[in-house]
Backbone as JSON, one array per atom type, in Angstrom:
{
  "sequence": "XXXXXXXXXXXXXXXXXXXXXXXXXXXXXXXXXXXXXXXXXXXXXXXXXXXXXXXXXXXXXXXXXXXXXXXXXXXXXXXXXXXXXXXXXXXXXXXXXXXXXXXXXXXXXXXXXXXXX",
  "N": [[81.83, 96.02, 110.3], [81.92, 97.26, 113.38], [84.53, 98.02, 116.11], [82.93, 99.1, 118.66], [80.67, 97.28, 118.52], [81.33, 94.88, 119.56], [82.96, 95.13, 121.76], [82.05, 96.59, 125.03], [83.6, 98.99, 125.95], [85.38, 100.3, 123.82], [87.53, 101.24, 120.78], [87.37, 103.32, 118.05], [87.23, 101.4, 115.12], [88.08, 101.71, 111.96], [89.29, 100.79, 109.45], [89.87, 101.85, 106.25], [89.67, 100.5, 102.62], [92.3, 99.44, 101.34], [93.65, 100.88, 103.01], [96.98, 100.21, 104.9], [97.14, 98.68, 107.85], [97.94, 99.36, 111.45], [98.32, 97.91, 114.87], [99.48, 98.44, 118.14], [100.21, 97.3, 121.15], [100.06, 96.35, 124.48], [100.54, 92.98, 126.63], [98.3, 93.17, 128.04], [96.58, 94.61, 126.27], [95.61, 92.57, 124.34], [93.0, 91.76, 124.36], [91.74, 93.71, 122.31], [93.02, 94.36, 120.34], [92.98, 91.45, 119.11], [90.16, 91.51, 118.98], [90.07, 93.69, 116.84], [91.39, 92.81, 114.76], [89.67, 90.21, 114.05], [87.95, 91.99, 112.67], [89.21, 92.5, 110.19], [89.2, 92.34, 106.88], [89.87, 88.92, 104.85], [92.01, 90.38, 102.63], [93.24, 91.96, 104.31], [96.48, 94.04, 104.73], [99.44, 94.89, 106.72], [100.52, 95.4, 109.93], [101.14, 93.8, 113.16], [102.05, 95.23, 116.66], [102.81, 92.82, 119.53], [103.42, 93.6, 122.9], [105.36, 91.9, 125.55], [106.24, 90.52, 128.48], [107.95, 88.51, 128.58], [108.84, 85.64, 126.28], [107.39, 83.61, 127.08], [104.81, 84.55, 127.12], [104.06, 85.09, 124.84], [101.5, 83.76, 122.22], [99.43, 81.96, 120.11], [97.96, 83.82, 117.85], [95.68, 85.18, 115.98], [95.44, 86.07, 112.53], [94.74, 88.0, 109.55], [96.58, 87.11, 106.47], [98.3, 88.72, 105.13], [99.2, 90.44, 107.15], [101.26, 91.1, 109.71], [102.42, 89.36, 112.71], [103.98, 90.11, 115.45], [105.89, 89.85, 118.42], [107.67, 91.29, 121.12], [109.46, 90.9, 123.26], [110.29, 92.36, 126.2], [112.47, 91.55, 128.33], [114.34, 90.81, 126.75], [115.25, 93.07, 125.84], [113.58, 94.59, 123.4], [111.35, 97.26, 122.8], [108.3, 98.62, 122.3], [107.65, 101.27, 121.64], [109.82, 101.84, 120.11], [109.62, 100.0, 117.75], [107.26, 100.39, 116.92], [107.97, 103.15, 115.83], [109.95, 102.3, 114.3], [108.63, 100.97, 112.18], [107.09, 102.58, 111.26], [108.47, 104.69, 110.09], [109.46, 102.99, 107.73], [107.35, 102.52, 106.67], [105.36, 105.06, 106.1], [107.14, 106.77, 104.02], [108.37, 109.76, 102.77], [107.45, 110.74, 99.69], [106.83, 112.67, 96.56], [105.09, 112.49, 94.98], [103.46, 110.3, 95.74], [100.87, 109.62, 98.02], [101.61, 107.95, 101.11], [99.28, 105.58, 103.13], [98.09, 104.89, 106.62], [96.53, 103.08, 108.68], [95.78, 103.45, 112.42], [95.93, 101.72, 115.45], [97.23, 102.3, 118.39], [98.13, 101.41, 121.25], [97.17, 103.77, 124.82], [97.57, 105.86, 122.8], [94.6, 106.92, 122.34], [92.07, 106.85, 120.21], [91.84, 105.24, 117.08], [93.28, 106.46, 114.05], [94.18, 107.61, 111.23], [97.33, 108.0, 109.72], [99.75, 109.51, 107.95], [101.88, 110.0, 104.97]],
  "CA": [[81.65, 95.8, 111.73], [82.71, 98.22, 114.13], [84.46, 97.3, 117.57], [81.76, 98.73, 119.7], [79.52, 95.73, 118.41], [81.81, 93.48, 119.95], [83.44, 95.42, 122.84], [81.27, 97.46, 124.93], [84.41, 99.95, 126.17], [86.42, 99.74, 122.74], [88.05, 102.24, 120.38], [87.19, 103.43, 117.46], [88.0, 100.92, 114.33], [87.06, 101.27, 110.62], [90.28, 101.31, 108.36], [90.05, 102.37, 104.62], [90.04, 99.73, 101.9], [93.5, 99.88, 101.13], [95.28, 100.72, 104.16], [98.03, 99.45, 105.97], [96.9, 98.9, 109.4], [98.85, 99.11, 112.15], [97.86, 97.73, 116.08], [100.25, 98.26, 118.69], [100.0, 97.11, 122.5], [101.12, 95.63, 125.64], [99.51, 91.76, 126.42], [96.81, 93.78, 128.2], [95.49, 94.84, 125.04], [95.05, 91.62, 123.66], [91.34, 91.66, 123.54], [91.46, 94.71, 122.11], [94.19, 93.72, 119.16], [92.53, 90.03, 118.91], [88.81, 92.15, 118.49], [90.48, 94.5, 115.4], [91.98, 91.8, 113.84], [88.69, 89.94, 113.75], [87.25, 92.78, 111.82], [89.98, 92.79, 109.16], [89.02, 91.42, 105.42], [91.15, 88.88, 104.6], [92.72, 90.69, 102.01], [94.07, 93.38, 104.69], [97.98, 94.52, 105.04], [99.3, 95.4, 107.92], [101.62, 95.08, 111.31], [100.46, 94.05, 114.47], [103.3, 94.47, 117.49], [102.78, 92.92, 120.8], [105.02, 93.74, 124.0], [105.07, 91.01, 126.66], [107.67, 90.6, 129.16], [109.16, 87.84, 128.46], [108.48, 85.16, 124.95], [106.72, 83.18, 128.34], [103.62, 84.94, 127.21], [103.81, 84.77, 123.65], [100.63, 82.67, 121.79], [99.03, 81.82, 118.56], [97.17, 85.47, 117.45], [94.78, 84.99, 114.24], [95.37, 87.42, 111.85], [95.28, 87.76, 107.76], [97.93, 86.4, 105.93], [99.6, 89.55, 104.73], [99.7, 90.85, 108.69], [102.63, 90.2, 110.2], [102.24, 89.63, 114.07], [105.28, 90.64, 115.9], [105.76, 89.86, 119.85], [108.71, 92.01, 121.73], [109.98, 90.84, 125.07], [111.16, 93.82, 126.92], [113.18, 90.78, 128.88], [115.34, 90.61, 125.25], [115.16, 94.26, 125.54], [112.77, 94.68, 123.05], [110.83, 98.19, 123.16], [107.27, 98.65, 121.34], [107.47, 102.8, 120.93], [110.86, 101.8, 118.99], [109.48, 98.97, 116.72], [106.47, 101.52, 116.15], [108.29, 104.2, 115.17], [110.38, 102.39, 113.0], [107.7, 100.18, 110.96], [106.24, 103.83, 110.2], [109.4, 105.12, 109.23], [109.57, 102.51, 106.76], [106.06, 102.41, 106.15], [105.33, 106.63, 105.64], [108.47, 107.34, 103.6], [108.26, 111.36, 102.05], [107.67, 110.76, 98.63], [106.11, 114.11, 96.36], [104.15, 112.02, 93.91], [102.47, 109.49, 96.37], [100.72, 109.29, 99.39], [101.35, 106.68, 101.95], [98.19, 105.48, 104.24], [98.55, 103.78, 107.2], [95.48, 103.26, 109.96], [96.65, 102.53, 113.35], [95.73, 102.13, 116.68], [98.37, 102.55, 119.63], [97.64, 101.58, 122.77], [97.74, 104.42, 125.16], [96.83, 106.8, 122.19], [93.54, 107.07, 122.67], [91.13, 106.32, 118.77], [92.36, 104.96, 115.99], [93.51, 107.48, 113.12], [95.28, 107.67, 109.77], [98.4, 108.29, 109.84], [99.72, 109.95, 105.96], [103.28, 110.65, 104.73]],
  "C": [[82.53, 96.81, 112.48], [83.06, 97.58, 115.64], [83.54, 97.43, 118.92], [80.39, 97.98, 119.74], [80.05, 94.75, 119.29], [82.56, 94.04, 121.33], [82.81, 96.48, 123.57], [82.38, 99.08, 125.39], [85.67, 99.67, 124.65], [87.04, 101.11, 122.23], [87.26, 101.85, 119.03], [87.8, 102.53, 115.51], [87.2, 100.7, 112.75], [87.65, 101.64, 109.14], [89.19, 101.34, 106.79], [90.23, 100.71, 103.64], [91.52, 100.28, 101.47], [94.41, 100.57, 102.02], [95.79, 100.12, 104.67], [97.64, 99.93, 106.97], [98.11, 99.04, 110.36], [98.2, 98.78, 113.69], [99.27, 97.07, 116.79], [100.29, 98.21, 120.2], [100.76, 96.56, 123.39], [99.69, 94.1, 125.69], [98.85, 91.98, 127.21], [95.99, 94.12, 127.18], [95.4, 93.73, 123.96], [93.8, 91.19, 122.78], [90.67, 92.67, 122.69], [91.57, 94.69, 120.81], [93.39, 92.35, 118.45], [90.91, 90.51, 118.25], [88.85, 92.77, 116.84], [90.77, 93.7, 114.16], [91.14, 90.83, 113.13], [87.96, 90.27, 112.86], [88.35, 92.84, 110.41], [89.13, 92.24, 108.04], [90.27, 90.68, 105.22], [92.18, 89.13, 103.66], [93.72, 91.9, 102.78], [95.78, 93.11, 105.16], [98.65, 95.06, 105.97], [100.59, 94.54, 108.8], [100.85, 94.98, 112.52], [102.24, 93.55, 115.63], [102.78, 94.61, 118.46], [103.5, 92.76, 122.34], [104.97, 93.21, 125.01], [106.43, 91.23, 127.58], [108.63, 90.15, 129.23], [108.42, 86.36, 127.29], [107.96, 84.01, 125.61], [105.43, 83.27, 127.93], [102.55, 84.99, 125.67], [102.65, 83.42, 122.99], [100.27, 83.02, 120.54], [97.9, 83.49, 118.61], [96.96, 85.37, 115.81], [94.81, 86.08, 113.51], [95.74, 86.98, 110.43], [96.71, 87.83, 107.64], [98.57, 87.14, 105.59], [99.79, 90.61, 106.06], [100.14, 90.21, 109.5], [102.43, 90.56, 111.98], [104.01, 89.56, 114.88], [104.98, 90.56, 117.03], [107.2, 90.52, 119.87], [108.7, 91.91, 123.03], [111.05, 91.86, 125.47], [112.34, 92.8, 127.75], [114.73, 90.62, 128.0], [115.86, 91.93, 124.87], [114.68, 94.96, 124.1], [111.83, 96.14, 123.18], [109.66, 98.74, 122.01], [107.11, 99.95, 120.84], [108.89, 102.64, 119.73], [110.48, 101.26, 117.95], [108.34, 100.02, 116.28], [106.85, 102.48, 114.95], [109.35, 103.95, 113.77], [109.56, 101.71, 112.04], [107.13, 101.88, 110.58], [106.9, 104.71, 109.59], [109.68, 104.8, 107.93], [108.42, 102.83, 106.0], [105.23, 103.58, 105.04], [106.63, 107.09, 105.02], [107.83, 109.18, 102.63], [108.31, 111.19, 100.36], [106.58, 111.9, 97.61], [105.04, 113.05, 95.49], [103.22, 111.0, 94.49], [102.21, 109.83, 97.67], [100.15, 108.0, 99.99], [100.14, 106.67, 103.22], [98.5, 104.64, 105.53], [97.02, 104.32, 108.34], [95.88, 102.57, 110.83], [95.97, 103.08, 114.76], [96.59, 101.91, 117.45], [97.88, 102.3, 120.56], [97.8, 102.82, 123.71], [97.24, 105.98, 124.09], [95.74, 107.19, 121.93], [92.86, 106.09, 121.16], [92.47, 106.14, 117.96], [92.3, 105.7, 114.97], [94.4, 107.17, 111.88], [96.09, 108.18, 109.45], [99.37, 108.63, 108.22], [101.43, 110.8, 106.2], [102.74, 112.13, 104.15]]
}
């Protein structure tokens, strides 16, 4: 299933068996995040972080069991380009003999792409 079945202004979404997803937004992109997540298998792996203003806004968000949903109140000082950059720090580590996958959409970054140590 692709998201422009289900959203008629959407982004592009159609990870890899075997990647680590990643979906990262503000709680405007809810329906956006809540749509992707829909499409997962539930065998998929993955991070979803979402950046509200204050843990006020925070709600239940359905997602497979090995994706970990993450809210960040900027109120707590909290900052979603930080928590990004470090889940892919961890995530993409430089190693010569493997390569790490990760598919991710960003809010703000336009399509969704694959992101490779």
């Amino acid at each position: 299933m692709h998201l422009s079945d289900v959203l008629s202004a959407s982004i592009a979404w159609n990870p890899a068996d075997g990647d680590l997803v990643l979906l990262a937004g503000d709680v405007d992109e809810l329906p956006v995040i809540e749509t992707a997540l829909a499409t997962l298998p539930a065998k998929a792996r993955g991070q979803v972080f979402v950046e509200v203003d204050d843990m006020h806004e925070v709600r239940d968000l359905v997602a497979p069991g090995r994706v970990c949903v993450t809210w960040l109140a900027r109120d707590a000082g909290h900052s979603l380009p930080v928590a990004v950059e470090a889940w892919l720090a961890e995530m993409l580590p430089v190693e010569v003999d493997r390569d790490h996958r990760v598919y991710a959409w960003i809010a703000g970054e336009g399509v969704a792409r694959v992101l490779s140590s």
